[in-house]
N, C-alpha and C positions, 0 to 999 in steps of 0.2 A: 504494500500500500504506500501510495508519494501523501508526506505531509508537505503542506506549505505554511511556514510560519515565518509571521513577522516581525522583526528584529529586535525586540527589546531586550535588554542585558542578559533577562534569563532563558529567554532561546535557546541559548549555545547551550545552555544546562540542560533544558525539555529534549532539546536535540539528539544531545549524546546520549539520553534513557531512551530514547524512540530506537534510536539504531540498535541501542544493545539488544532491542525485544524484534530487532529483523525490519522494521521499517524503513523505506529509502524518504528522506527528509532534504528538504531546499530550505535555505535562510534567505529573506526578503530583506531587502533595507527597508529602513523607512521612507528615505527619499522616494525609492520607487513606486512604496503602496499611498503614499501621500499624493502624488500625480494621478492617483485613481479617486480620490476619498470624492463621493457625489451628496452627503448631505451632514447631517446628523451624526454624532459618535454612539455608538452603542456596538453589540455585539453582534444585532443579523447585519449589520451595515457594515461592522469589521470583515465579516465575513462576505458579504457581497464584493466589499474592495479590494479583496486577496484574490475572490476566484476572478476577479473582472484581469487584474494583473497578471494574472499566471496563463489565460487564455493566449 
């Protein structure tokens, strides 16, 4: 399974327990997913901004 996660400090922490359990994992800047952000902060919006980014 590919995680996409966006870069905040403890990332690279979530990151490195995903892979130890077999997941293939990508880190996102924030720069990047901030070029996407379309409204409102929340969490379905976090998420709508990562999958719009990774497309």
């Amino acid at each position: 399974m590919l995680l996409i996660l966006a870069e905040p400090i403890s990332s690279q922490h979530w990151a490195r327990e995903l892979i130890k359990l077999g997941h293939q994992v990508k880190l996102m800047t924030g720069k990047l997913v901030k070029s996407f952000v379309m409204g409102n902060k929340g969490d379905v919006a976090d998420a709508k901004t990562i999958w719009t980014a990774v497309q």
